[in-house]
TIVO-730735 format. One line per 10 residues: number of its first residue (from 1); for each residue x, y, z of N, C-alpha, C. Coordinates in steps of 0.1 Angstrom, whole numbers, plus 5000, padded with zeros to 4 digits. Each point is the difference from the previous one (the first is absolute). Layout:
BEGIN
NUM> X Y Z X Y Z X Y Z; ...
// end
This chain:
BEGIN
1> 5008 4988 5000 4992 5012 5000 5008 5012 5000; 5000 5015 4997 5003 5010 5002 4996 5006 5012; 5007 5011 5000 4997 5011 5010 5001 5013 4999; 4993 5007 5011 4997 5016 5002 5011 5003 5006; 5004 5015 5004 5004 5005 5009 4994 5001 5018; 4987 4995 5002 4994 5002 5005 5000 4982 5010; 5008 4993 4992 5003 4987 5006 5009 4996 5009; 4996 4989 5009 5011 4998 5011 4998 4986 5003; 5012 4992 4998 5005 4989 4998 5012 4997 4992; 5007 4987 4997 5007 5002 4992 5001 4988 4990
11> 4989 4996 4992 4998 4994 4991 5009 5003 4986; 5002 5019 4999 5010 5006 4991 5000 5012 5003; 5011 5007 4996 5006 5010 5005 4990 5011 4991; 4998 5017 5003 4992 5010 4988 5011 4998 4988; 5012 4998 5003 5004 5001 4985 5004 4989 4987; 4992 4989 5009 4997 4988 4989 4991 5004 4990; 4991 5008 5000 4992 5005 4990 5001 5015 4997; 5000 5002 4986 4999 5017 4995 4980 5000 4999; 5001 5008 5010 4981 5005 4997 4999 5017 4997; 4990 5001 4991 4997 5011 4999 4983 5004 5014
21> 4997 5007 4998 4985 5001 5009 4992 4995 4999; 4998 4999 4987 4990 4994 4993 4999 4987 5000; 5012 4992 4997 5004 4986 5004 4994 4998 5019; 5007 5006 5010 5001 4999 5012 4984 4998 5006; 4989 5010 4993 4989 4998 5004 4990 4989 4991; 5006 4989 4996 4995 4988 4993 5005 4988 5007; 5009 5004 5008 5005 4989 5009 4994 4993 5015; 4994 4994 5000 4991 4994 5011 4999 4995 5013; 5016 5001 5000 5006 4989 5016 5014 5010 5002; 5000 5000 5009 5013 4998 5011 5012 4990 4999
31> 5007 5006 5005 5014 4990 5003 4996 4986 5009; 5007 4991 4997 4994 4986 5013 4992 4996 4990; 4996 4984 5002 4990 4991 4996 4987 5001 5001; 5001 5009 5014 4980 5005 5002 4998 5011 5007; 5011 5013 4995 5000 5009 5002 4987 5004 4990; 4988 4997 5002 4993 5003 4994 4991 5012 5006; 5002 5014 5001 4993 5011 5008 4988 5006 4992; 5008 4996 4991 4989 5009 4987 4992 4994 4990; 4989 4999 5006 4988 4991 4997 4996 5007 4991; 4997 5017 4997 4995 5004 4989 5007 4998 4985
41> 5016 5003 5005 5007 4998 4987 4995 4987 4988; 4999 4986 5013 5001 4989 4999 4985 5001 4990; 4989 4999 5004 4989 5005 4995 5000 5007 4986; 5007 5013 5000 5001 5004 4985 5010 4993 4989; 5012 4993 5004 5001 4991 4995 4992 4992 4993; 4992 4990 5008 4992 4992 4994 4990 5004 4992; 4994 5011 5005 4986 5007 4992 5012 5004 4982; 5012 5009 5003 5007 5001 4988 4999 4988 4990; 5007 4984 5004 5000 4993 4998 4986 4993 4993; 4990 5000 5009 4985 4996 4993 4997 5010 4989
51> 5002 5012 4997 4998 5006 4990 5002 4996 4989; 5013 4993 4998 5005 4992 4987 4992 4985 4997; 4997 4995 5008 4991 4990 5000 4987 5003 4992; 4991 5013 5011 4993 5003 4997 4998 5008 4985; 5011 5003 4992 4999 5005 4989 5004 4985 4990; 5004 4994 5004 5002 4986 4987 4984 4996 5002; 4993 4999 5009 4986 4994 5005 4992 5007 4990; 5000 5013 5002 4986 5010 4996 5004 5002 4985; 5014 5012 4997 5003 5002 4988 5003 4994 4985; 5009 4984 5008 5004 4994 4992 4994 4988 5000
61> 4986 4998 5006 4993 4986 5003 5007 4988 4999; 5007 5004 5010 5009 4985 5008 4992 4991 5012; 4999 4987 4998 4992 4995 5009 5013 4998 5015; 4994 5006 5010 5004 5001 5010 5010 4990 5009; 4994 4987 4994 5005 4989 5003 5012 4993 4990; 5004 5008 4990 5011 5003 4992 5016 5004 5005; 4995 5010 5010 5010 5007 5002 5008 4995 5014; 5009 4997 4999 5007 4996 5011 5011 5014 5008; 4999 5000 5007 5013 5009 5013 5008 4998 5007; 5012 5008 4996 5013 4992 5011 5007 5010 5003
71> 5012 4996 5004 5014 5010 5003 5010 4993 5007; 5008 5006 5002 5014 4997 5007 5001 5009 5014; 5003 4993 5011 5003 5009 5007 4987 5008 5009; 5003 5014 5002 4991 5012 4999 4983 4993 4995; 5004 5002 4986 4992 4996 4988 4994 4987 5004; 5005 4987 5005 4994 4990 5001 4989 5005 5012; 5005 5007 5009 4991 5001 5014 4989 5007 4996; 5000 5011 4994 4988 5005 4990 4997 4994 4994; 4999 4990 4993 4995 4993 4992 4993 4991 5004; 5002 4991 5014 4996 4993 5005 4986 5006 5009
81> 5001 5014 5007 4996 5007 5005 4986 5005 4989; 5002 5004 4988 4992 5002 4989 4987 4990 4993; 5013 4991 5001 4987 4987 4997 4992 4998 5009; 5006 4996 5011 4990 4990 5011 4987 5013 5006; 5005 5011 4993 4985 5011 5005 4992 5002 4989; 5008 5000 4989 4993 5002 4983 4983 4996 5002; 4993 5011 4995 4986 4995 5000 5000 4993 4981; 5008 4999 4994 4993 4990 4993 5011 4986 4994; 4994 4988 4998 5007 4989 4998 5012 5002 4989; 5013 4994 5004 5010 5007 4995 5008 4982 4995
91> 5007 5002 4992 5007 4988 4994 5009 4993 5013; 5012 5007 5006 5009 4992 5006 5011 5011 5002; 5006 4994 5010 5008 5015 5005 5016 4994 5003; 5009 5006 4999 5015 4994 5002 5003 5010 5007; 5010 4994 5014 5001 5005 5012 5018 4995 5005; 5006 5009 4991 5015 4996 5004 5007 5003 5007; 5001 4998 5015 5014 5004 5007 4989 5013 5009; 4985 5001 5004 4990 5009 5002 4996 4997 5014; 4997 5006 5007 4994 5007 5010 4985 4999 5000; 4994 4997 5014 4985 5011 5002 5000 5011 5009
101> 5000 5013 4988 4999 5012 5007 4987 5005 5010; 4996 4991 5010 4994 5001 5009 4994 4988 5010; 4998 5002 5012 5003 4993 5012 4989 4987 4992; 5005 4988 5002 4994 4988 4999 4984 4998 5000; 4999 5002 5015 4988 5001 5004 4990 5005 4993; 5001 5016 5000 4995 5005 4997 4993 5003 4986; 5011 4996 4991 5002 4995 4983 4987 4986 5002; 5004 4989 5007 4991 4987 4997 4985 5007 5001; 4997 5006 5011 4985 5003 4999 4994 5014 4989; 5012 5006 4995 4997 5005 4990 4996 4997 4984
111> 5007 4987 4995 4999 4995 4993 4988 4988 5002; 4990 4997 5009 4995 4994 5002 4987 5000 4990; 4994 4989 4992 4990 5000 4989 5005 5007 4989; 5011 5001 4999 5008 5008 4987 5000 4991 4987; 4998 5009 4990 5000 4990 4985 5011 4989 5000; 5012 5013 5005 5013 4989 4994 5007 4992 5011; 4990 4992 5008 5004 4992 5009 5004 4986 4993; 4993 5001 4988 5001 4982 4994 5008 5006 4986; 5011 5010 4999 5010 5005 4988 5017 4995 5009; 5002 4994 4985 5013 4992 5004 5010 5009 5004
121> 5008 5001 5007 5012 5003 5004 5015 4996 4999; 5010 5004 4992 5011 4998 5002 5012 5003 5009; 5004 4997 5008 5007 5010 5011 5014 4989 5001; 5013 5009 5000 5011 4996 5002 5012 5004 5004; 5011 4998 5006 5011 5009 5008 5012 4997 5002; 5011 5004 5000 5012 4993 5001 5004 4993 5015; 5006 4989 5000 5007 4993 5015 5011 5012 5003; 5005 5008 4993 5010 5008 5005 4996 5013 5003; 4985 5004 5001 4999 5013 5005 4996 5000 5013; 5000 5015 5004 5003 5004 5014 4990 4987 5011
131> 5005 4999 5011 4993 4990 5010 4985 5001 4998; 4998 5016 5009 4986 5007 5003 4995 5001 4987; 5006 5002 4988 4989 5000 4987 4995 4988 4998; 5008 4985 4998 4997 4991 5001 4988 4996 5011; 5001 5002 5010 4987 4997 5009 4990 5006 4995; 5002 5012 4996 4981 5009 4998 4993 4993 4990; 5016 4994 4988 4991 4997 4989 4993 4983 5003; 5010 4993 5009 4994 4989 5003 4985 5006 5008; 5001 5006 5009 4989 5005 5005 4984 5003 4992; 5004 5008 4988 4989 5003 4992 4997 4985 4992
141> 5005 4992 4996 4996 4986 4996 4994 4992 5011; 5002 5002 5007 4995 4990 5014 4990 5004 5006; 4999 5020 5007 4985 5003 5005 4994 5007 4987; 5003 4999 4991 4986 5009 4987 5002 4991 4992; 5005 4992 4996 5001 4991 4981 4987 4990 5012; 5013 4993 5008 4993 4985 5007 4993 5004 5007; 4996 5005 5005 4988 5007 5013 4988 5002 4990; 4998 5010 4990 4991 4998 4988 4997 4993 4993; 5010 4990 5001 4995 4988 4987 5001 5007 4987; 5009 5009 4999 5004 5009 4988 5008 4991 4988
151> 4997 4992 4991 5008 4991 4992 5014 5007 4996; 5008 4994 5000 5016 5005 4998 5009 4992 4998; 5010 5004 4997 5011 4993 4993 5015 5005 5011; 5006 4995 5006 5012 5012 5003 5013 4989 5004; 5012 5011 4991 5009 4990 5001 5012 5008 5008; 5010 4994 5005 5014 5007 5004 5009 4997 4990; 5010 5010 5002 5010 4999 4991 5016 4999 5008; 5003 4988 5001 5012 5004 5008 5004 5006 5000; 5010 4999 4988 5011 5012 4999 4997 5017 4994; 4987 4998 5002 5000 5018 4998 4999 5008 5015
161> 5005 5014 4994 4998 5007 5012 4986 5012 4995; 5001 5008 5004 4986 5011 4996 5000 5005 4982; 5003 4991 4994 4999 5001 4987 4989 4992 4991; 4995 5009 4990 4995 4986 4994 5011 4993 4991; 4992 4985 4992 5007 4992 4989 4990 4995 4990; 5008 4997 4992 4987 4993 4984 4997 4985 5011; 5004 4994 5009 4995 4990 5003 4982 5000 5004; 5004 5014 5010 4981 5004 5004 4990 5004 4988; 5008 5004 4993 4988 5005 4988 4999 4987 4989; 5009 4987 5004 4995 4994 4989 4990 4991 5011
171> 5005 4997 5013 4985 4997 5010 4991 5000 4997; 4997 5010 5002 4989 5012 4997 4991 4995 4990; 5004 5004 4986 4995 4995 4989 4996 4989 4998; 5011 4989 5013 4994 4985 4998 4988 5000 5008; 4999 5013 5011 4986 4996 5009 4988 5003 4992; 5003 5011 4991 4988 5003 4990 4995 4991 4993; 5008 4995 4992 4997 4992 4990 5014 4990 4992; 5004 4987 5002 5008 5001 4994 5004 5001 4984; 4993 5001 4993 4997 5001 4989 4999 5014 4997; 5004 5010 5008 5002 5015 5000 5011 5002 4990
181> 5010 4995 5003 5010 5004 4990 5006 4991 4994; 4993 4994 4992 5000 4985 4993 5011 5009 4985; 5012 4991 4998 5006 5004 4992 4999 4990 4982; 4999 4991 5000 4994 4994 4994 4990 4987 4998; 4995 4999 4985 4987 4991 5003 5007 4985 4995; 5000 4988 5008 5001 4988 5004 4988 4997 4998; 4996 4987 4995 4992 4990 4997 4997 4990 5013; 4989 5000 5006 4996 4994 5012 5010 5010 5013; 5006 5012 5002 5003 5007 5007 4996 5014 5003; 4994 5004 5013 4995 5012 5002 5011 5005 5005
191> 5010 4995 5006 5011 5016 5005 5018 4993 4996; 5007 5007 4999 5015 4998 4996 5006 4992 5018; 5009 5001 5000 5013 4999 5010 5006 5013 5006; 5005 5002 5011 5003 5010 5006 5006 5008 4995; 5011 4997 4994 5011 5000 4989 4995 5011 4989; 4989 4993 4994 4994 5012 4988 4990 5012 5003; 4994 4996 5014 4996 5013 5006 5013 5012 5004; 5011 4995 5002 5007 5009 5009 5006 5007 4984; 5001 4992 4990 5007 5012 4990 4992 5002 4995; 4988 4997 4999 4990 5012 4999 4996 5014 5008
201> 5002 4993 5012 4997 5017 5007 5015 5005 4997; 5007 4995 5001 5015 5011 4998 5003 5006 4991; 4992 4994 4986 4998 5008 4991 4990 5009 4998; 4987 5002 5006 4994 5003 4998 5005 5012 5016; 5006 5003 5006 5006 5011 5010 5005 5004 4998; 5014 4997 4989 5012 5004 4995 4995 5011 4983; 4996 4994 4998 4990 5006 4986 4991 5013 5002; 4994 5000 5014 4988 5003 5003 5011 5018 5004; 5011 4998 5008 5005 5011 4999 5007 5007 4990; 5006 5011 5001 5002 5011 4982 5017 4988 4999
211> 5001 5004 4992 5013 4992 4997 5007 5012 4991; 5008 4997 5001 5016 5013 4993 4998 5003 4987; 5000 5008 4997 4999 5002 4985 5008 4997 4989; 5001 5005 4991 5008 4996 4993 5012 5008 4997; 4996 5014 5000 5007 5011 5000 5007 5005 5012; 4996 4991 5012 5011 4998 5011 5015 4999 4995; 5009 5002 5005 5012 5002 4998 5003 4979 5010; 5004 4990 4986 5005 4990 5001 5013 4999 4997; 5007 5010 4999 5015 4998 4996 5012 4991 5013; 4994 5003 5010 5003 4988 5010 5000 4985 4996
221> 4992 4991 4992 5001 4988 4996 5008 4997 4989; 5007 5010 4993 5008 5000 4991 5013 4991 5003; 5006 4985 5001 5010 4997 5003 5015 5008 4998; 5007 4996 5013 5014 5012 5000 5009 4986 4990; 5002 5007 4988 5012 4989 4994 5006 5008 4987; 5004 4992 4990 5009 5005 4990 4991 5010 4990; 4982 4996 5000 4998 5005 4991 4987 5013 5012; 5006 5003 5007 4991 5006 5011 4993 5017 4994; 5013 5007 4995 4999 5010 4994 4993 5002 4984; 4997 4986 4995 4994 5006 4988 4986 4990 5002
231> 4999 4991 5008 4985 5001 5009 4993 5010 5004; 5007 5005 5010 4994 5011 5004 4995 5012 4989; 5010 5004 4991 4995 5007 4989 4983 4997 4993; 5002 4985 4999 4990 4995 4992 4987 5001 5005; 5000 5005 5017 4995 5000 5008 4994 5017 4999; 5010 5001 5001 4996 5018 5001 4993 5003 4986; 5003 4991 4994 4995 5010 4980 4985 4990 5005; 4998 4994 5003 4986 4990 4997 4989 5012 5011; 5009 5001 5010 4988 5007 5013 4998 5015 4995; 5007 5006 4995 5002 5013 4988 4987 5000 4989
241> 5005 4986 4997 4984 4997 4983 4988 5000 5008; 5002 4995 5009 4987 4997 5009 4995 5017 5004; 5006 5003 5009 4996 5014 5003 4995 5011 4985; 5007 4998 4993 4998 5014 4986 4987 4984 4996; 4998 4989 4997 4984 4998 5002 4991 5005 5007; 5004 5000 5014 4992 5002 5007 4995 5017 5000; 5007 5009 4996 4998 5013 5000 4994 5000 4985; 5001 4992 4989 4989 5002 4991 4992 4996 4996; 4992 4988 5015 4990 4996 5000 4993 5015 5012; 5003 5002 5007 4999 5014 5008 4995 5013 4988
251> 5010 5004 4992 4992 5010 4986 4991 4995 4995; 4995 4988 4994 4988 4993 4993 4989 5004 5010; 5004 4993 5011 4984 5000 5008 4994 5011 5002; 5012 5019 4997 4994 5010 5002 4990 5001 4992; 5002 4996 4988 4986 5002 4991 4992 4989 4994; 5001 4992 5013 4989 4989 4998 4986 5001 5007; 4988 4993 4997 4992 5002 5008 5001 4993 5012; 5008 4987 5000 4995 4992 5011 5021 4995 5001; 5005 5000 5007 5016 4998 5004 5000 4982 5000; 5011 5002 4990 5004 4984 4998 5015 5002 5007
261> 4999 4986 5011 5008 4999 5009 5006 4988 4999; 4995 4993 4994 5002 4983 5003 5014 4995 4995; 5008 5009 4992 5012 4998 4999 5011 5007 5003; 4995 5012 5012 5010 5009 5002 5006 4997 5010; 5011 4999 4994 5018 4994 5011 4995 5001 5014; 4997 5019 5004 5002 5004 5013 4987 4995 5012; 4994 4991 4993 4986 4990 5001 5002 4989 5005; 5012 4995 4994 5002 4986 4997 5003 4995 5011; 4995 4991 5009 5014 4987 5011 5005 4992 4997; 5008 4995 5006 5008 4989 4995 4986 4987 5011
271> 5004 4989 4991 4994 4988 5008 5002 4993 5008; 4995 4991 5010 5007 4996 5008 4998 4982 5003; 5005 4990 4999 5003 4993 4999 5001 4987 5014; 4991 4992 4998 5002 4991 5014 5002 4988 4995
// end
């Protein structure tokens, strides 16, 4: 989680995070695991949060039970916090390494006759994080998951500490559905091997972010040897053609109606490969 200036504990120091004001009054909790003082913050949070829901629901006629909620962290404890109050039936919620930002008790009889008492849960955490986090999160599985009869899924991770890994999210996916991220179609088979999910999601994470361009400066991969210097040349005249393209696909589109982009250099990424 982050923090205010207004915090006391030592979960992290004020200058683990750069906040502006504007950041600082979006933030919900205190320093400590249940330095929870600020029940309004926590509130506008969630209500922020339901807004987005509530606009895939109404605007974009998303069936409600579509949409699943999660987070890491911070984010997982809201999330968890979000669902189990949500007035309408919601897909399934991922709850990584999360917290319940408010006292046990009080949470069970709040969520009492709640839609998403019978909505699946994923919840998971590393063997190597802090003691006291470890307990709360054992704690929220044992008095709210098992105490409700809330269906769930939740695994440990030994060797992590307060991080996530593609291990949880490919979980996850298996709790959904295994056939979620079915990478090819087999004859008498509905799902692959672990194996072909995992370079699927790693391709589909690694892809999913921007990747280097092309007109990045790669003169670094150029091998240092005999013919180093007229490599590099060949290197420099190719990124040169590229650029005076790129500047006279830039003059065409001034007097185009509609800008054709699909082959300009300064556009382009390079691919990435698993």
């Amino acid at each position: 989680g982050k923090t205010d200036n207004t915090s006391n504990g030592d979960l992290y120091s004020d200058d683990d995070f750069c906040q502006s004001e504007i950041d600082r009054d979006r933030y919900w909790f205190e320093k400590g695991y249940r330095g929870l003082t600020n029940s309004k913050k926590l509130h506008e949070s969630r209500e922020y949060i339901k807004s987005f829901i509530y606009n895939e629901i109404v605007n974009n006629k998303i069936d409600s039970s579509r949409i699943a909620i999660g987070g890491f962290s911070q984010g997982a404890a809201l999330a968890l916090y979000t669902e189990l109050t949500f007035e309408y039936k919601l897909g399934c919620s991922f709850v990584l390494s999360g917290f319940l930002p408010s006292d046990i008790t009080t949470f069970n009889n709040t969520i009492k006759n709640r839609v998403n008492l019978r909505t699946s849960i994923f919840i998971s955490y590393g063997g190597r994080e802090d003691k006291k986090y470890i307990d709360e999160i054992e704690s929220v599985i044992e008095d709210v998951l098992k105490f409700n009869s809330i269906p769930h899924v939740y695994k440990k991770y030994d060797a992590l500490a307060h991080v996530m890994s593609f291990a949880e999210l490919i979980d996850f996916l298996f709790m959904i559905d295994p056939r979620f991220i079915k990478a090819k179609l087999q004859e008498g088979k509905q799902m692959q091997n672990i194996q072909t999910y995992t370079q699927i999601l790693l391709l589909t994470v690694t892809t999913g972010l921007h990747m280097p361009g092309i007109l990045e400066d790669w003169s670094h991969l150029i091998k240092h040897g005999e013919h180093y210097y007229k490599n590099l040349k060949n290197y420099q005249d190719f990124k040169y053609q590229l650029q005076k393209l790129s500047e006279d696909i830039d003059s065409r589109n001034k007097i185009r109606n509609y800008p054709f982009e699909s082959f300009n250099p300064k556009y382009i990424e390079c691919s990435t490969s698993v």
